[in-house]
MDAnalysis code that builds the backbone (N, CA, C; Angstrom):
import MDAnalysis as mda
import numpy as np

u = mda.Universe.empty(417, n_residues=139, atom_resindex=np.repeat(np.arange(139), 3), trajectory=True)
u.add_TopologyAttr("name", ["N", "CA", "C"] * 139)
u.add_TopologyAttr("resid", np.arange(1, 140))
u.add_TopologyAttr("resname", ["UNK", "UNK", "UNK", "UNK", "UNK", "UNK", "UNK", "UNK", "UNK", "UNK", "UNK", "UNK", "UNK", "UNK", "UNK", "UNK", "UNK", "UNK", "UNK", "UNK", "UNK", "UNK", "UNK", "UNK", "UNK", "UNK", "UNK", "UNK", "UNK", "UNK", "UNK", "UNK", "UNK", "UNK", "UNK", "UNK", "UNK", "UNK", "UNK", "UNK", "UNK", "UNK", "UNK", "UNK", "UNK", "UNK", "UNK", "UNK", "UNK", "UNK", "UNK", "UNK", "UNK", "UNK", "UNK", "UNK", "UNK", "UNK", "UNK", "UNK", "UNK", "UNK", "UNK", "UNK", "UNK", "UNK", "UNK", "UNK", "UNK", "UNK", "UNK", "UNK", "UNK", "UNK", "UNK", "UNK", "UNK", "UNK", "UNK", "UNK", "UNK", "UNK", "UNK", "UNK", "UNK", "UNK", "UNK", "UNK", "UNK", "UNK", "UNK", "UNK", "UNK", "UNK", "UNK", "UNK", "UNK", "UNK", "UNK", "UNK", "UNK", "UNK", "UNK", "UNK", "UNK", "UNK", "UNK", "UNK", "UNK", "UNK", "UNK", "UNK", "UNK", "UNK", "UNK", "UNK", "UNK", "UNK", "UNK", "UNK", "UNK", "UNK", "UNK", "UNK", "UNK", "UNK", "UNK", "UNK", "UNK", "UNK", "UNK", "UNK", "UNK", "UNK", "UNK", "UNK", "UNK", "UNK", "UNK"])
u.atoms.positions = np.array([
    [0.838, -1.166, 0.000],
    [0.000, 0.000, 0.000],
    [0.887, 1.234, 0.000],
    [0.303, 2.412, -0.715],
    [1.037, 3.496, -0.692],
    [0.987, 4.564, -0.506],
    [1.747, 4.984, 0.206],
    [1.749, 6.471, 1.134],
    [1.053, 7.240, 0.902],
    [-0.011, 7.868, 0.968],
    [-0.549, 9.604, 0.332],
    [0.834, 10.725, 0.288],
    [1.186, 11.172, -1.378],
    [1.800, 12.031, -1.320],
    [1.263, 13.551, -1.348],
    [2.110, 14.584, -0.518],
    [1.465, 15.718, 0.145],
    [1.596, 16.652, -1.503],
    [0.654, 17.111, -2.076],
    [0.758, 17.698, -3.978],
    [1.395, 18.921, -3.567],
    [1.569, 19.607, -2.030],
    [2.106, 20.922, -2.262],
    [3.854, 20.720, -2.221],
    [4.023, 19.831, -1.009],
    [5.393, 19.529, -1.312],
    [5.392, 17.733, -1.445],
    [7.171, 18.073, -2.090],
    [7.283, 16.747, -2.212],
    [8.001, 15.900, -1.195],
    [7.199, 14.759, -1.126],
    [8.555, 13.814, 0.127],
    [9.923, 13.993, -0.665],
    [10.772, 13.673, 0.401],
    [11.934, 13.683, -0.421],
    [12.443, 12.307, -0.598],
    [11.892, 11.282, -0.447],
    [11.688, 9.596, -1.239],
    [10.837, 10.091, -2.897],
    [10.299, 10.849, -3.354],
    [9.729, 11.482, -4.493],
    [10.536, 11.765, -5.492],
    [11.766, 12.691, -4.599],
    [12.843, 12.871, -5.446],
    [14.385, 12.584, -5.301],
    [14.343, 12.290, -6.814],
    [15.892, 11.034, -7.128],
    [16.614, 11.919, -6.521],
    [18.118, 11.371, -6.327],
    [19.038, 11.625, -5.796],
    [19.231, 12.754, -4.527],
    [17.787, 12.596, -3.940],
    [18.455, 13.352, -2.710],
    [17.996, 11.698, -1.199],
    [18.661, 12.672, -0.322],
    [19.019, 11.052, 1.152],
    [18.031, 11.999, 2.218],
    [17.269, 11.082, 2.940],
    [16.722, 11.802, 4.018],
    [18.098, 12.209, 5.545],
    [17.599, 12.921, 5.988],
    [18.750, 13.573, 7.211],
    [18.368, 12.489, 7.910],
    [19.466, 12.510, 9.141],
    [19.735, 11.545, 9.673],
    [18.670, 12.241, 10.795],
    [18.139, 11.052, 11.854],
    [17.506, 11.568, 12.998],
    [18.216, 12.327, 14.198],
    [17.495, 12.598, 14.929],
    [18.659, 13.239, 15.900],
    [19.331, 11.995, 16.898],
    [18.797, 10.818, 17.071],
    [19.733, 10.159, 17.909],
    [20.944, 9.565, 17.105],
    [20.974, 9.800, 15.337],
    [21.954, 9.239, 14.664],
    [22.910, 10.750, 15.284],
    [22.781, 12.343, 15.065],
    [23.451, 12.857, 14.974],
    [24.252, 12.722, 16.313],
    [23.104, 12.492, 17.449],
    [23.581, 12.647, 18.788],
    [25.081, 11.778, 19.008],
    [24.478, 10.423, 18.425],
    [25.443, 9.152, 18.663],
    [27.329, 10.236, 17.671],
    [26.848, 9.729, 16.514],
    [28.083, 10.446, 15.911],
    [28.861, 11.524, 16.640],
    [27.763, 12.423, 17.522],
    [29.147, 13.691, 18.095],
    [29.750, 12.856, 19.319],
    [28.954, 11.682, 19.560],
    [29.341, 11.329, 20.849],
    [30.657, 10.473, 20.367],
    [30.772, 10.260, 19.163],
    [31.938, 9.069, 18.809],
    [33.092, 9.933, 18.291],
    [32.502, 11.328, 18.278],
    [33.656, 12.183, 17.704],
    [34.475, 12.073, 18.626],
    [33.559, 12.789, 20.295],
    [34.329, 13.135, 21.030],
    [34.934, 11.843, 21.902],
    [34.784, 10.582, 21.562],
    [35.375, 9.816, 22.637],
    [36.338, 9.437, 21.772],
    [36.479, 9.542, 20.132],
    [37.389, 9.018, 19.748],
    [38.751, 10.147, 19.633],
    [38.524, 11.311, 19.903],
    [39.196, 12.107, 19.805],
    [39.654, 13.230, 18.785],
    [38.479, 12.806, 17.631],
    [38.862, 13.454, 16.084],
    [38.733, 15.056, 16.366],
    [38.318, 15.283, 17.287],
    [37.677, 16.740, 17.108],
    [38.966, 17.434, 17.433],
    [39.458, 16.630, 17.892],
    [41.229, 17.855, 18.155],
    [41.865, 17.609, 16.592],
    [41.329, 17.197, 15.653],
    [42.059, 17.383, 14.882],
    [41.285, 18.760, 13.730],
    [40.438, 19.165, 14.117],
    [39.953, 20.329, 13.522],
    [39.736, 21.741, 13.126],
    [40.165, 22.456, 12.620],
    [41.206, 22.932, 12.348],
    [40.174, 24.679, 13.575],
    [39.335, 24.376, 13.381],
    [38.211, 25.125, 14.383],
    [38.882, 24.861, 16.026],
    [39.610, 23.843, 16.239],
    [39.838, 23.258, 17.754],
    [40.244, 24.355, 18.653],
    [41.056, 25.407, 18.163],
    [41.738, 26.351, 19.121],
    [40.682, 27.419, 19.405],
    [39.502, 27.509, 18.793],
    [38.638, 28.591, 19.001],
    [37.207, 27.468, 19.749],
    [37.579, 26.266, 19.607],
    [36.236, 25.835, 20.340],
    [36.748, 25.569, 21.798],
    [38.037, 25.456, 21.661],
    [38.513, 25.041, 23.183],
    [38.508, 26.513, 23.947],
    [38.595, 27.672, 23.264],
    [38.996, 28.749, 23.928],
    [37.610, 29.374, 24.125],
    [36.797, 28.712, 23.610],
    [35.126, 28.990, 24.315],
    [35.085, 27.915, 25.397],
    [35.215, 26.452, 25.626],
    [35.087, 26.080, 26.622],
    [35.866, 26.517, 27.420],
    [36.546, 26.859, 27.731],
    [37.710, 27.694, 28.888],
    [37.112, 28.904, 29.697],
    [36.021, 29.402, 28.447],
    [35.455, 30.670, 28.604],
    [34.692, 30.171, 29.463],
    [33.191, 29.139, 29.357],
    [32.482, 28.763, 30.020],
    [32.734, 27.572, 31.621],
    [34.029, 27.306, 31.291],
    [34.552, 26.698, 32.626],
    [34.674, 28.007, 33.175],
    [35.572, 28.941, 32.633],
    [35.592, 30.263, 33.763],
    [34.183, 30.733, 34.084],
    [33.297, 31.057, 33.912],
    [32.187, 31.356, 33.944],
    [31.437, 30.667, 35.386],
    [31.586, 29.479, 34.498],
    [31.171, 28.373, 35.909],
    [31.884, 28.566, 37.283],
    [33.540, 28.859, 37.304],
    [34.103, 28.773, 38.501],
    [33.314, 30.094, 39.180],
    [32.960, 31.253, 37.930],
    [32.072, 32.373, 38.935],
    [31.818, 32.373, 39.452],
    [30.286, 31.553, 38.631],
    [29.298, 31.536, 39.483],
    [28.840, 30.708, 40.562],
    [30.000, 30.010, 40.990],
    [30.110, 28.641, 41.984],
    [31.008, 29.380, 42.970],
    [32.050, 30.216, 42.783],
    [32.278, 31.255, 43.780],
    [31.241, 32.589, 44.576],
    [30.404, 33.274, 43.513],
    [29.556, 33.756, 44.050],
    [28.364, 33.328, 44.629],
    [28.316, 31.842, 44.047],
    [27.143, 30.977, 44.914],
    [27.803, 30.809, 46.718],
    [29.175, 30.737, 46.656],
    [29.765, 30.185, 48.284],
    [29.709, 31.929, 48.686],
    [29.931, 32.894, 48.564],
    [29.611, 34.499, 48.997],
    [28.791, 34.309, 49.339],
    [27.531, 33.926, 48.726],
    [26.034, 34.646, 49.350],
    [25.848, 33.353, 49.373],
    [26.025, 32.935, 49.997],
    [25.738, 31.438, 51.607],
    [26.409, 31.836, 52.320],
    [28.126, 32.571, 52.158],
    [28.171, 33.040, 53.850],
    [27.626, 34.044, 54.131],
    [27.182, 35.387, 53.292],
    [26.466, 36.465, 54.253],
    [25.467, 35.853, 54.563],
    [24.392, 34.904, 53.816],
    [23.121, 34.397, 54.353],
    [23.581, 33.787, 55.805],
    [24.626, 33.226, 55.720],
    [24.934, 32.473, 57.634],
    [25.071, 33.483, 58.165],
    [26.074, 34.501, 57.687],
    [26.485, 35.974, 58.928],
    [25.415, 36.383, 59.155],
    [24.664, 36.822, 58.206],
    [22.964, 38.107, 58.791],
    [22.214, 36.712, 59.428],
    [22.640, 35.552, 59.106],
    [21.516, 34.842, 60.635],
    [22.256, 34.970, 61.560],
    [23.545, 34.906, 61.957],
    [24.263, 34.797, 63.465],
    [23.865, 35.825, 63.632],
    [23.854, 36.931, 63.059],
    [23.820, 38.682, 63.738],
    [22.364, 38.597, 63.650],
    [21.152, 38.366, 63.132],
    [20.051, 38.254, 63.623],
    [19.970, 37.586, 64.922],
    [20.397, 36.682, 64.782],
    [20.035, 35.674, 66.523],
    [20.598, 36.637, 67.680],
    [22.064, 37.342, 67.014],
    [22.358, 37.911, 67.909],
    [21.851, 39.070, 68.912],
    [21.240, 39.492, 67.578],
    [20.636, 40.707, 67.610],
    [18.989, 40.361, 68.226],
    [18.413, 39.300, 68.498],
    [17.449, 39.012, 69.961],
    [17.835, 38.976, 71.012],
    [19.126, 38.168, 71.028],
    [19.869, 37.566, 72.206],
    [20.130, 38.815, 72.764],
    [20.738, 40.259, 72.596],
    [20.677, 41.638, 72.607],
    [19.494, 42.395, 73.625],
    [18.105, 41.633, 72.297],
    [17.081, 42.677, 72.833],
    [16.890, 42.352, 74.289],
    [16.718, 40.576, 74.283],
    [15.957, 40.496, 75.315],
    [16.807, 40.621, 76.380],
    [18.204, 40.714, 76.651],
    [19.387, 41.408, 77.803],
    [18.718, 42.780, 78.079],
    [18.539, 43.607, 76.635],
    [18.107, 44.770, 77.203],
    [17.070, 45.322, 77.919],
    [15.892, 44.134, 77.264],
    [14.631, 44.657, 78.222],
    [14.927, 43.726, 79.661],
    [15.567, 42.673, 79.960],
    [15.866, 42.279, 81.103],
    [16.556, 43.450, 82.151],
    [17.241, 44.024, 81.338],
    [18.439, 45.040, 82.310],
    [17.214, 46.136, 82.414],
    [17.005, 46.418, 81.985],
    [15.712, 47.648, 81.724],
    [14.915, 47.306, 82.952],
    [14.134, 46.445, 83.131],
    [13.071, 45.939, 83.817],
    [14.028, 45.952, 84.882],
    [15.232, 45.480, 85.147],
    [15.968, 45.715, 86.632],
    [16.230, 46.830, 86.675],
    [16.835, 48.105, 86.343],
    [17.146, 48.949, 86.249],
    [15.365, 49.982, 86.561],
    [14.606, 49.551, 86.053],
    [12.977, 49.985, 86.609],
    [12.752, 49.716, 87.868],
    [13.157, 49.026, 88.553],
    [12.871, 48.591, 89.920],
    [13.692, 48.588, 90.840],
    [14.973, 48.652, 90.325],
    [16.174, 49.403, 91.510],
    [15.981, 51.038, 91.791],
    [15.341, 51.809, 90.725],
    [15.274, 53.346, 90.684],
    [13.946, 53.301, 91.402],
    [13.262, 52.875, 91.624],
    [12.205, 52.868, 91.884],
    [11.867, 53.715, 93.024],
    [11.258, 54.630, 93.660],
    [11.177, 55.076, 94.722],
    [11.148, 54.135, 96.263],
    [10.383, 53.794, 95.923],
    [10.145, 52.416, 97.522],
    [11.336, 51.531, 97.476],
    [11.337, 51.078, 96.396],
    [13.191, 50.233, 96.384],
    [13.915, 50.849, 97.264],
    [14.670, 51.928, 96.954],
    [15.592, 52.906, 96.959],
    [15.208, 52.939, 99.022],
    [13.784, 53.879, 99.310],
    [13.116, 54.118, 100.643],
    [13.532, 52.766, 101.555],
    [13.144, 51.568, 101.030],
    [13.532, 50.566, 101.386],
    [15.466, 49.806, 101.874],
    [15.664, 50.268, 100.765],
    [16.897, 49.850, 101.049],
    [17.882, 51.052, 102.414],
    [17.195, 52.689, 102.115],
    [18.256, 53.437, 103.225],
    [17.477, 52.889, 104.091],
    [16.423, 52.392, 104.517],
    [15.621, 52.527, 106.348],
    [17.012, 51.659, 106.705],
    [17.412, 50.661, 106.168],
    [18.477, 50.142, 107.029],
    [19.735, 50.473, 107.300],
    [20.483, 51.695, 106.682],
    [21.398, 52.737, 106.934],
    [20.387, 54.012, 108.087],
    [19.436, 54.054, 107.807],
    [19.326, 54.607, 109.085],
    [18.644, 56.318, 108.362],
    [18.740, 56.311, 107.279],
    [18.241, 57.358, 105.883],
    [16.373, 57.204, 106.125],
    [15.709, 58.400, 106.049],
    [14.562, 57.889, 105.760],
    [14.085, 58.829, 104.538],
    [13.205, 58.480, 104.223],
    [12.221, 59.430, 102.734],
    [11.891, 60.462, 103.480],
    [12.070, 61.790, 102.822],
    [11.337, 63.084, 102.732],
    [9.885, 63.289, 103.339],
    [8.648, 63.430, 103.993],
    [7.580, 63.307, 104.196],
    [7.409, 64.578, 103.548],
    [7.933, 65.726, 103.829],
    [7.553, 66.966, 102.918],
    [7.688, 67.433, 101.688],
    [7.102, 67.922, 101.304],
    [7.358, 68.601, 100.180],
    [8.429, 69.335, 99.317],
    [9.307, 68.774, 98.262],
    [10.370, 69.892, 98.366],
    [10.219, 71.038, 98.173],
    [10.698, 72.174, 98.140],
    [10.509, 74.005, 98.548],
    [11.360, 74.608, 97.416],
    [10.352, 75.542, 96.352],
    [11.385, 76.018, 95.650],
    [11.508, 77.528, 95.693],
    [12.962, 77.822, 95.990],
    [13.651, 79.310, 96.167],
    [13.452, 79.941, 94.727],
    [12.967, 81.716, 95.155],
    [13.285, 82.405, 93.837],
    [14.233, 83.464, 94.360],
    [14.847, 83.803, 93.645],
    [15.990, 84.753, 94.118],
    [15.034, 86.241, 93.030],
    [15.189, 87.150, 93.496],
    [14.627, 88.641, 93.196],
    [16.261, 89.154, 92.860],
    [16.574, 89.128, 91.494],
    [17.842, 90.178, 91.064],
    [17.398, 91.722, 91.342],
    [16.422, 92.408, 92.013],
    [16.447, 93.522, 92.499],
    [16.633, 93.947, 94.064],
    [16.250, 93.116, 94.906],
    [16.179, 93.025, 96.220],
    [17.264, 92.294, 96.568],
    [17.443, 91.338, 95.732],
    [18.603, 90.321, 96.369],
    [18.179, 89.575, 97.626],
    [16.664, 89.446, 97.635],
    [15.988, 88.899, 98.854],
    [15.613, 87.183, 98.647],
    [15.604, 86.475, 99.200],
    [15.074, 85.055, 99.087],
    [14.104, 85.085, 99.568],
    [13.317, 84.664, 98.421],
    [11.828, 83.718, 99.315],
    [11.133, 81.983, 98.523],
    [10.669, 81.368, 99.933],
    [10.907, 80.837, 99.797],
    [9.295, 80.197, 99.309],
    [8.790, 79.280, 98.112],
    [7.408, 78.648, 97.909],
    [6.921, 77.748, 98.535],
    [6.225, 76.737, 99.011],
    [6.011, 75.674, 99.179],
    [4.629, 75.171, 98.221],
])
């Protein structure tokens, strides 16, 4: 039985003396036999194809160096993040002590046992008169 031929184009089994292309696993196989057999260093292209792979090995060592950079700042800004809680919460700890040592009654508390007591009055504030040169005193 026989093929339907397409009338706009022709197969190319239609016409004499031409060969169909090879598929791609024929081409694949062939570069693969180039390169294990070694022919390709004999081409006269070799010094400009090797001096592109050189290019793209350098390339690669780049970007495999700038990949190890930014993994260590990503570790540094986490240590200095952690650090930087470990920080806060010292500070609001010291804070919160530092709130309750100033504290008035703290403080009242701690002189009664030196023998110090709190103020019961009011403190008193002086105005000085630059004309009289007199003190008096508010409460």
């Amino acid at each position: 039985m026989n093929r339907p031929i397409n009338n706009i184009r022709q197969s190319t089994e239609a016409i004499p003396g031409t060969k169909r292309k090879s598929s791609l696993g024929r081409g694949m196989a062939s570069s693969i036999r180039v390169v294990l057999d070694g022919s390709f260093l004999t081409w006269k292209s070799f010094t400009q194809w090797i001096l592109f792979v050189v290019f793209l090995a350098f390339l690669g060592l780049v970007y495999i160096g700038n990949n190890h950079l930014a993994e260590k700042k990503i570790r540094e800004t986490d240590r200095i993040n952690i650090r930087i809680k470990e920080l806060k919460f010292d500070h609001m700890y010291r804070k919160s002590q530092l709130t309750e040592v100033t504290r008035q009654s703290f403080i009242g508390e701690q002189l009664t046992e030196t023998g110090i007591k709190a103020s019961i009055d009011p403190p008193n504030k002086i105005f000085i008169n630059s004309t009289n040169q007199s003190h008096e005193t508010v409460k």
